[in-house]
N, C-alpha and C positions, 0 to 999 in steps of 0.2 A: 581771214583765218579759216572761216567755214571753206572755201574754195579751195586751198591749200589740202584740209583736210582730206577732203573728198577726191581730189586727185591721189591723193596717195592711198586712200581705200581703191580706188578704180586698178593704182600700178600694182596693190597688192593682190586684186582678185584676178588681174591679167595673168600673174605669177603663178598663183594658184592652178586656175585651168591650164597653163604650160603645163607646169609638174603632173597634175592628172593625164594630160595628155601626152605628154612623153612617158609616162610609168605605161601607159595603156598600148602604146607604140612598143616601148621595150616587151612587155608582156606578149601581144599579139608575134614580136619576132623569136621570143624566145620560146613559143608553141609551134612556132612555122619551122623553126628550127629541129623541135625534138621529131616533129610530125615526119617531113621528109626527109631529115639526113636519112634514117633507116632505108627509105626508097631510094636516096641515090647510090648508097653502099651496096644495095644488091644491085642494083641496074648495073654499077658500075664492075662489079664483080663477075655479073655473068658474062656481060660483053666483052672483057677483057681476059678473061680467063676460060668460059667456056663452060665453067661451072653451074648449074643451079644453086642458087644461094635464098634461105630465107634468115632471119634476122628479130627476136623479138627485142631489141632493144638498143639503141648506140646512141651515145651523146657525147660532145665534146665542149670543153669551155677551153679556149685557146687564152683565156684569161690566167687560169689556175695549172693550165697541163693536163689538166686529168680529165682521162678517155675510162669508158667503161662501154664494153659488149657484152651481149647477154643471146645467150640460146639461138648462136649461130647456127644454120645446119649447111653444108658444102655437099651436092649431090653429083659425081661422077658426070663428065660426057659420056653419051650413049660407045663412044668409039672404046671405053672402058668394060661393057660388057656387067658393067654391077654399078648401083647408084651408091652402095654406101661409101661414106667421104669421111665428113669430118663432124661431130657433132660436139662442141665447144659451150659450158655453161658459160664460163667466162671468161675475159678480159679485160681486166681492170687494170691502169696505170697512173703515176703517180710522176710528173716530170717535170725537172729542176728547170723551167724556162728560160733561166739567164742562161744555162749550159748549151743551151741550140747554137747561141752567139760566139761560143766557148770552141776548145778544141777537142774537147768529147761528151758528147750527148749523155746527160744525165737523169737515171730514174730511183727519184725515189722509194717508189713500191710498185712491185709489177706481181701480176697475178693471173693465175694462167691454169684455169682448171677444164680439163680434159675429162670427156663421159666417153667418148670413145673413137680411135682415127684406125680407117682402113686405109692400107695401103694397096696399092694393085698394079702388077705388072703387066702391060701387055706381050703377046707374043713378038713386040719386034722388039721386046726389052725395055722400054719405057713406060714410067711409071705415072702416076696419076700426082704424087708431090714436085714431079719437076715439071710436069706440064700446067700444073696449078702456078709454080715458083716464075715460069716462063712468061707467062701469062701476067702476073702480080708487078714485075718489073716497071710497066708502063702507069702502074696506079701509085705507086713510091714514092713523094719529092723528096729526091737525096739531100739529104745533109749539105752544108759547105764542104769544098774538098780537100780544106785545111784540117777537118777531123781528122780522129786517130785511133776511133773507134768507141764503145760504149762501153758506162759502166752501172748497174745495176746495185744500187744499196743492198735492197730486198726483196728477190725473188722466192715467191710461194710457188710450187708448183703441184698441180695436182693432176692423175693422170689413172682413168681405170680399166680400161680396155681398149687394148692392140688388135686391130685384125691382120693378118698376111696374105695375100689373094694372087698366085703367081700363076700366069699365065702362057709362060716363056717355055715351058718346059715340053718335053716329047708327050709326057703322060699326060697332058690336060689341064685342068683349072685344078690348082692345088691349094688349099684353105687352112688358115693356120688360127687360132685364136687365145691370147693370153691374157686373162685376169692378174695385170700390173699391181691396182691397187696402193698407186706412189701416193705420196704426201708429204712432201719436202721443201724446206726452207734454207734457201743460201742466201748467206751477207757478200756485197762485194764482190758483186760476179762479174766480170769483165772480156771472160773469154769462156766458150764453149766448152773446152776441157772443164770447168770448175763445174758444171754441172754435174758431171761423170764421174762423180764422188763415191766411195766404197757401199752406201745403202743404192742407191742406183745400180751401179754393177754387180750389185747383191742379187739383186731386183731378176736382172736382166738374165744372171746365170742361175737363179733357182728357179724361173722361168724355160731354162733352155734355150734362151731366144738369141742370145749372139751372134752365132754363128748365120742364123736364119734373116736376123734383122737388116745388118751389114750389107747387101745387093740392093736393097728398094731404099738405098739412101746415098744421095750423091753430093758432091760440092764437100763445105766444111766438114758438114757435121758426118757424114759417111767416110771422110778421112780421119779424123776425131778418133769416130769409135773403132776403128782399123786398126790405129796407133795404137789404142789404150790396151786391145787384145793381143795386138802385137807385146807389149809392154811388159803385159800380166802372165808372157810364158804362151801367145796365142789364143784363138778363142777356146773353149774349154770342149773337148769331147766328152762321151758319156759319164754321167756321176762315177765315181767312185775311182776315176783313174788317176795317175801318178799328176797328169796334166790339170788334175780339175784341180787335185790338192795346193799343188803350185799355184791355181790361178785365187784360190781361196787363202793362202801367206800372202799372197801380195796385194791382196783386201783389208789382210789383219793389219801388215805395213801402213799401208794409206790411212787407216782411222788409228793408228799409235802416230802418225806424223798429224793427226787431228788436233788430238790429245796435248792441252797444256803442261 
């Protein structure tokens, strides 16, 4: 009986130092983890994109979905002629795991706060977001190609300064700067259009920036916001004309089709 006993203290201490020792293995990778993703996200970023990139924070638990960035900075190629890019407080996301396996990638809560993005043309017309987007392709793993596309429970967005830095022009390096000062939340976002909701294009034409924004943005979302200006009667000229009034009815329209 004593011998009995005493093996199964033995298998229980064996037990013991396991658990310690695999809690101390989980721990040591779950530090190796937070330590160098940050380093491979910018290595990987600059090499592929061409970017300068620092990074004060990124972690991901492939367990739960949920990614958070923190005080990204993206600093121009030198072939851009200005370093400033993109300086992003955050991105935080919230995603429905089973949905990856699913026919459209689902997020719970996505969050997206912006300090400030220049834009910048150079003189052969190409801008510093497609050469970034060009770049970004190869860092991507798409989706299955049975998706159908994403949908967005809840998107936060926050957004406080635009620059404009167009370089294309006869006259020289041309400089724009808008204090946006967005803060907006959409349910059920699905498509790009639901962004560009009446406080958005509020945003954008008491700013004046429509008409300016539209050239340094290509692909979806530079046809997006084309459409929507086309939509709204075009983009709007100077305050006070028959065109702006038109383009401000069909703002009022959009939040009364809000409106329960």
């Amino acid at each position: 009986m004593k011998g009995l006993a005493l093996r199964r203290r033995n298998r229980g201490g064996c037990l013991v130092k396991l658990l310690v020792l695999a809690t101390f293995f989980a721990a040591a990778f779950a530090l190796a983890w937070m330590l160098f993703l940050p380093v491979v996200l910018t290595q990987q970023l600059r090499s592929r994109t061409g970017f300068d990139a620092e990074v004060t924070n990124f972690a991901v638990n492939p367990i739960t979905g949920h990614v958070v960035l923190r005080g990204l900075v993206l600093s121009n190629p030198a072939a851009f002629g200005m370093k400033d890019g993109l300086q992003l407080r955050t991105f935080e996301a919230d995603a429905d795991v089973s949905s990856y396996f699913g026919d459209k990638l689902i997020f719970d809560d996505l969050t997206i706060d912006v300090q400030r993005l220049t834009l910048v043309k150079r003189a052969d017309g190409r801008t510093n977001l497609e050469f970034f987007q060009h770049g970004l392709v190869g860092m991507m793993p798409g989706p299955p190609s049975a998706k159908s596309g994403m949908l967005v429970r809840r998107l936060h967005l926050r957004f406080d300064t635009l620059g404009l830095a167009d370089r294309s022009n006869a006259q020289g390096l041309r400089v724009s700067e808008y204090q946006l000062g967005l803060d907006q939340t959409f349910t059920n976002v699905s498509e790009l259009r639901q962004v560009l909701g009446p406080d958005v294009l509020r945003t954008l034409l008491a700013n004046d920036l429509l008409n300016g924004l539209a050239p340094f943005l290509s692909g979806d979302f530079g046809r997006t916001l084309t459409e929507t200006a086309r939509a709204a009667g075009s983009a709007p000229p100077p305050a006070g004309s028959k065109a702006t009034d038109l383009f401000r009815g069909f703002l009022d329209k959009l939040e009364e089709k809000r409106k329960p």
